[in-house]
C-alpha positions as CSV (number, residue, x, y, z in Angstrom):
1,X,51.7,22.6,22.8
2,X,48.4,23.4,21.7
3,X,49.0,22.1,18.1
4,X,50.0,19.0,20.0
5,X,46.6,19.1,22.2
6,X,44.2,19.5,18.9
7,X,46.3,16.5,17.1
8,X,45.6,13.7,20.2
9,X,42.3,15.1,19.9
10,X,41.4,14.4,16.4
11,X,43.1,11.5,16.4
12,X,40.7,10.7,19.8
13,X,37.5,12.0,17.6
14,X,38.4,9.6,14.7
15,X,39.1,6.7,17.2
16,X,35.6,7.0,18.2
17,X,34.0,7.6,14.8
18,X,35.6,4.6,13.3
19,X,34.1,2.7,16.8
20,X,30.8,4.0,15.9
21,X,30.5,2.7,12.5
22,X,31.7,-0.9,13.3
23,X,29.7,-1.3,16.3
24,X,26.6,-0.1,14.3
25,X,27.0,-0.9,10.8
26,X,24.4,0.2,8.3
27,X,21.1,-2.4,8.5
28,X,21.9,-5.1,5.9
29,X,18.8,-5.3,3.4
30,X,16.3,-8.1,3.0
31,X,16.5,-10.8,0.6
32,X,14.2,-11.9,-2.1
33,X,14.1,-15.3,-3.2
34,X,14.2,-16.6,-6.2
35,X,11.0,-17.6,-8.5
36,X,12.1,-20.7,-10.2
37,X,8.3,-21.1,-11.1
38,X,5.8,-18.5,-11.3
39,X,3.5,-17.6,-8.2
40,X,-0.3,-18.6,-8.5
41,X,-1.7,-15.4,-6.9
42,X,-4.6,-16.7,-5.8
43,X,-4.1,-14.9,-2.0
44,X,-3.1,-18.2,-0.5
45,X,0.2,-18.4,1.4
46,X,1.0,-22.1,-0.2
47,X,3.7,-20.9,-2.4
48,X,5.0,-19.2,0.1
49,X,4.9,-22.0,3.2
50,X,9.3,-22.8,2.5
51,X,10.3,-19.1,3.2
52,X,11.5,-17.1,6.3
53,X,8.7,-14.7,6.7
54,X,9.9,-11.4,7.6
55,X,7.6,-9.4,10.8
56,X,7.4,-5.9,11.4
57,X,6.2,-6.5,14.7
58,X,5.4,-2.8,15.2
59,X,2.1,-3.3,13.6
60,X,2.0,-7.6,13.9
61,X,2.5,-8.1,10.5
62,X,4.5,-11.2,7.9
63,X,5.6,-10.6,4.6
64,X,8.0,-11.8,1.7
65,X,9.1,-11.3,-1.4
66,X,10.2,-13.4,-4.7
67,X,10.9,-12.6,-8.1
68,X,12.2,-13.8,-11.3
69,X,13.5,-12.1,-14.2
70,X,10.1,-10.3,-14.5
71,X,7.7,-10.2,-12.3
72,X,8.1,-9.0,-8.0
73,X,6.0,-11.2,-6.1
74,X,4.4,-9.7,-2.4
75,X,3.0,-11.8,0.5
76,X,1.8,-9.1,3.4
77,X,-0.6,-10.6,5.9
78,X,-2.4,-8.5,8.6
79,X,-2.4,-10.7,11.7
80,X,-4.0,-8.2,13.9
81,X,-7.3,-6.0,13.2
82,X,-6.1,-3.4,15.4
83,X,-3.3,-2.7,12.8
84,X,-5.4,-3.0,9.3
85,X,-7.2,0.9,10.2
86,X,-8.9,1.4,7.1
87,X,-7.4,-0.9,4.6
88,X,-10.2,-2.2,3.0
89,X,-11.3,1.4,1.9
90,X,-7.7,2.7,1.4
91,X,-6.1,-0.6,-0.4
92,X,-2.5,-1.4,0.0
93,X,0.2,1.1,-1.6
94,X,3.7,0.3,-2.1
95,X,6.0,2.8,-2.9
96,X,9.3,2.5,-4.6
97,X,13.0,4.5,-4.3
98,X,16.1,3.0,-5.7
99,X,18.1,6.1,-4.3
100,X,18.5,4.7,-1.1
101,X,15.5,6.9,0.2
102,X,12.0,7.0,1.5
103,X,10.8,9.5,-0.6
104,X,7.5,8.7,-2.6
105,X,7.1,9.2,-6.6
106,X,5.1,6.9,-7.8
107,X,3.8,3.4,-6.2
108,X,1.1,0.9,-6.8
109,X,-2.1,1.4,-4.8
110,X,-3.9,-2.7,-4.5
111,X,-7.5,-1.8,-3.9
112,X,-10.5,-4.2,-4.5
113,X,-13.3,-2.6,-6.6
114,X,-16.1,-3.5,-7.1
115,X,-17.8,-2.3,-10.4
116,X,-20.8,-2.9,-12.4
117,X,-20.6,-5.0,-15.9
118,X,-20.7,-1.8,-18.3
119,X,-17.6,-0.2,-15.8
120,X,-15.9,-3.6,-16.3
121,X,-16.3,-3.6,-19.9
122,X,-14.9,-0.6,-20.2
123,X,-11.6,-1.3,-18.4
124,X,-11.3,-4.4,-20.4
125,X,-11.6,-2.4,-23.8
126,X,-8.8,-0.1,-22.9
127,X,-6.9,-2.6,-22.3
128,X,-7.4,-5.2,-25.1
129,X,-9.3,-3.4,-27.6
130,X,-13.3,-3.6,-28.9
131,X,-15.0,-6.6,-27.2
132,X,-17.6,-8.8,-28.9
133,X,-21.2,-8.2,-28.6
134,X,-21.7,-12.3,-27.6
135,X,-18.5,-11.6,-24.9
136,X,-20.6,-8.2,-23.6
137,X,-23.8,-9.8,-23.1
138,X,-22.6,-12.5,-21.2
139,X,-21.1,-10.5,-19.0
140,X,-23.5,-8.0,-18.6
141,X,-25.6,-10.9,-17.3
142,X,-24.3,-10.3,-13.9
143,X,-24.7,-7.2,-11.9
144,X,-21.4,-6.6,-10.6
145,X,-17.5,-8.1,-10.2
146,X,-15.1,-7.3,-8.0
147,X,-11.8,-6.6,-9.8
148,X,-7.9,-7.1,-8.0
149,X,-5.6,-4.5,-10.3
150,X,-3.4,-2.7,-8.8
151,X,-3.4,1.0,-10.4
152,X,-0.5,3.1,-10.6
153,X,-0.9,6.8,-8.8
154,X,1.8,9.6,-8.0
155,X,2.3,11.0,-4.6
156,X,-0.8,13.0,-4.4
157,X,-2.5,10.3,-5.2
158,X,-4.0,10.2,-8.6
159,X,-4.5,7.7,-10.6
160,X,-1.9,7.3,-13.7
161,X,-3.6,3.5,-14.8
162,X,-3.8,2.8,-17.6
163,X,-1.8,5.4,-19.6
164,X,1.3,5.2,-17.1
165,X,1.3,1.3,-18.7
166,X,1.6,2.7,-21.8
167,X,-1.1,0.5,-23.6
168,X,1.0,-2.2,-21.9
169,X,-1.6,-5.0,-20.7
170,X,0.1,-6.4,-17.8
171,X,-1.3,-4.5,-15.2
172,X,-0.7,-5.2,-11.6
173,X,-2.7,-8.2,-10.0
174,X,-3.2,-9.1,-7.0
175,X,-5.8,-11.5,-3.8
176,X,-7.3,-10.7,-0.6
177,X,-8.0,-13.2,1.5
178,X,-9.9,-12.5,4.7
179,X,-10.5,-14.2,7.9
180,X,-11.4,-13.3,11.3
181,X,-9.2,-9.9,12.2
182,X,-6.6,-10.7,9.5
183,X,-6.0,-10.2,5.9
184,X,-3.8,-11.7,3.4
185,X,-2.5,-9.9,0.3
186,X,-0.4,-11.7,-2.8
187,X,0.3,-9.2,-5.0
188,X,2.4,-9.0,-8.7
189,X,4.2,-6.4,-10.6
190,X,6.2,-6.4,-13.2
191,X,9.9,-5.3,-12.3
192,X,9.9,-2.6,-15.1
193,X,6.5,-1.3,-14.7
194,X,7.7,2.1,-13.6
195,X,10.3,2.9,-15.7
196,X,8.1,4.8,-18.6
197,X,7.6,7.2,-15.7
198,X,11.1,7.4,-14.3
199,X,14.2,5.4,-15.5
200,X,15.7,5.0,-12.4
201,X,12.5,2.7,-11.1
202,X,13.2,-0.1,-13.3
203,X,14.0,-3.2,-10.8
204,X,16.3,-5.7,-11.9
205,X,17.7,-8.8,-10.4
206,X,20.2,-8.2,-8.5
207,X,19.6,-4.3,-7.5
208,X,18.9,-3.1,-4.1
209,X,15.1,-0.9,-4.2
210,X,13.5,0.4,-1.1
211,X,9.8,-0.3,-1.1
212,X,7.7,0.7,1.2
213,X,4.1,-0.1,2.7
214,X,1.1,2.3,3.6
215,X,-2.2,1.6,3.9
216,X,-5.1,3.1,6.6
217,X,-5.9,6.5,7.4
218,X,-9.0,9.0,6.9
219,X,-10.3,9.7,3.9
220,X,-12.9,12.4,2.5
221,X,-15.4,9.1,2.2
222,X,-14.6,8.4,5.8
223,X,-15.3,11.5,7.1
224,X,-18.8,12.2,5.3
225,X,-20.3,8.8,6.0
226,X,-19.4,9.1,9.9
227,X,-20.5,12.9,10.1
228,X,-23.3,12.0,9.1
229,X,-24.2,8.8,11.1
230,X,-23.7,11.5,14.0
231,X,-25.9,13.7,12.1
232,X,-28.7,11.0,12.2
233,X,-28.4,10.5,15.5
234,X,-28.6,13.9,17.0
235,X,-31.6,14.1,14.8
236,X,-33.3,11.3,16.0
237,X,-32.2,12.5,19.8
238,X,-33.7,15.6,19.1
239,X,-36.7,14.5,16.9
240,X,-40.1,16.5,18.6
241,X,-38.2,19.5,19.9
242,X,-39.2,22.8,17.8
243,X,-35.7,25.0,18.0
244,X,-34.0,27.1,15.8
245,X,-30.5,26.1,15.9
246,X,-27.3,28.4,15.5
247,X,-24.4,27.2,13.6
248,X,-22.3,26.8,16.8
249,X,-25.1,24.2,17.8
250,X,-24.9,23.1,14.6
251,X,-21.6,21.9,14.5
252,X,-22.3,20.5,17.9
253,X,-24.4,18.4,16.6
254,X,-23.0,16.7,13.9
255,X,-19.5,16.1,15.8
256,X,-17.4,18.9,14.3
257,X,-17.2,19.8,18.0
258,X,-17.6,16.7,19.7
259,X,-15.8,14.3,21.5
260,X,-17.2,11.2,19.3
261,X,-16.4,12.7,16.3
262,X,-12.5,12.8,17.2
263,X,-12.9,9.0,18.6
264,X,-13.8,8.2,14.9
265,X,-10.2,8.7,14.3
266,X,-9.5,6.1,16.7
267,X,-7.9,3.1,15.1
268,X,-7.7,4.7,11.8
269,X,-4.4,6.1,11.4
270,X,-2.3,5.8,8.2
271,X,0.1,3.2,9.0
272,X,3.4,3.1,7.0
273,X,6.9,1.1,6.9
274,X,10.0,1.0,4.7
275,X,12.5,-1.7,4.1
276,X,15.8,-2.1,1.9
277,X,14.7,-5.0,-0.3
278,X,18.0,-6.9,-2.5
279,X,15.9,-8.7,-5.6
280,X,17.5,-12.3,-6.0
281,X,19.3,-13.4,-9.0
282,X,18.7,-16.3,-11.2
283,X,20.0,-19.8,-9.6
């Protein structure tokens, strides 16, 4: 009897299992579409204007992907301020797992820069070699540029760019283009950039990859420049008063203690998203 009992009610736990999966069947992942001419990334949305855009309405954001056999293409536009936090001092990472997991190795971190002709000439000489004295000169005859490459870091973080390309001199590229509250990025990558630091992250049409998006947050740069704004002004409030202060005031006083110095945190999270992402195959 009781073998009998335990038999109708595995057979009642499997009935429901099997229910389960159907009725909720793993999420299906997005598409890319097919490059059958390369994208001018020039962080304009016209080569994108005949594709679905995808939203993660979460944080009221479109974006897209195309490829071809070598190169993953990115459209991600910001069409809220209240979601960008601190983009513009962060940049834009994308991380990428071909296990079918959002665990983070390695990733692509699009930052603008800007930097000063001798820090530009320098980049440019790692990556092609001596320039000439004529090239240098002209270009030292402005002050600074702003540069869009995308550098390769690990999960902590630090920058692997440019010995994690290998003396390879595509490097990531990508534009910004801002308007009023929103941002646009276009971004590029080749599909195999990755794979000197681990096999597995070599993209190829056809494979499924999850990427996934993070951008915002606090950083150590953040934190000094608004301590000491609040520094400043406590100062000035307190500018003609002859006190010794103890280090509990002291703390007071620059915000470690106070309410405005946890409302800088306010709009700044770190914002993050994955997504399955299937890269298209040649038509």
């Amino acid at each position: 009897m009781k073998s009998k009992i335990f038999t109708t009610f595995s057979f009642l736990i499997f009935v429901i299992l099997t229910f389960t999966f159907v009725a909720f069947p793993k999420d299906e992942a997005f598409q890319s579409v097919w490059a059958a001419s390369p994208v001018n990334v020039d962080g304009s949305n016209a080569d994108w204007q005949a594709e679905t855009m995808n939203l993660m309405k979460k944080f009221g954001i479109d974006y897209a992907f195309k490829n071809d056999g070598k190169y993953l293409y990115v459209l991600f536009n910001f069409k809220e301020r209240k979601f960008m936090s601190t983009v513009q001092v962060t940049g834009l990472t994308l991380w990428f797992n071909t296990e079918g997991s959002d665990k983070k190795t390695y990733g692509i971190n699009f930052k603008e820069r800007r930097v000063n002709a001798d820090e530009l000439i320098a980049i440019l000489e790692r990556q092609q070699g001596p320039i000439p004295d004529a090239q240098k000169a002209q270009l030292k005859s402005e002050p600074f540029y702003f540069l869009y490459q995308g550098e390769v870091i690990d999960k902590k973080g630090n920058n692997l760019t440019p010995t994690a390309l290998g003396g390879d001199l595509d490097v990531p590229m990508f534009r910004l283009a801002q308007g009023r509250g929103t941002a646009l990025y276009e971004l590029r990558l080749r599909l195999n950039l990755l794979e000197k630091l681990a096999p597995e992250l070599k993209l190829e049409p056809g494979k499924i990859v999850k990427i996934g998006f993070e951008w915002g947050g606090m950083t150590k740069e953040i934190l000094k420049a608004k301590a000491g704004e609040l520094g400043a002004q406590s100062t000035r409030a307190t500018e003609g008063q002859a006190e010794i202060a103890t280090d509990e005031e002291r703390k007071e006083r620059t915000g470690e203690h106070s309410p405005d110095f946890s409302s800088v945190r306010r709009g700044m999270e770190k914002r993050s998203f994955w997504v399955d992402l299937q890269l298209a195959k040649g038509q």
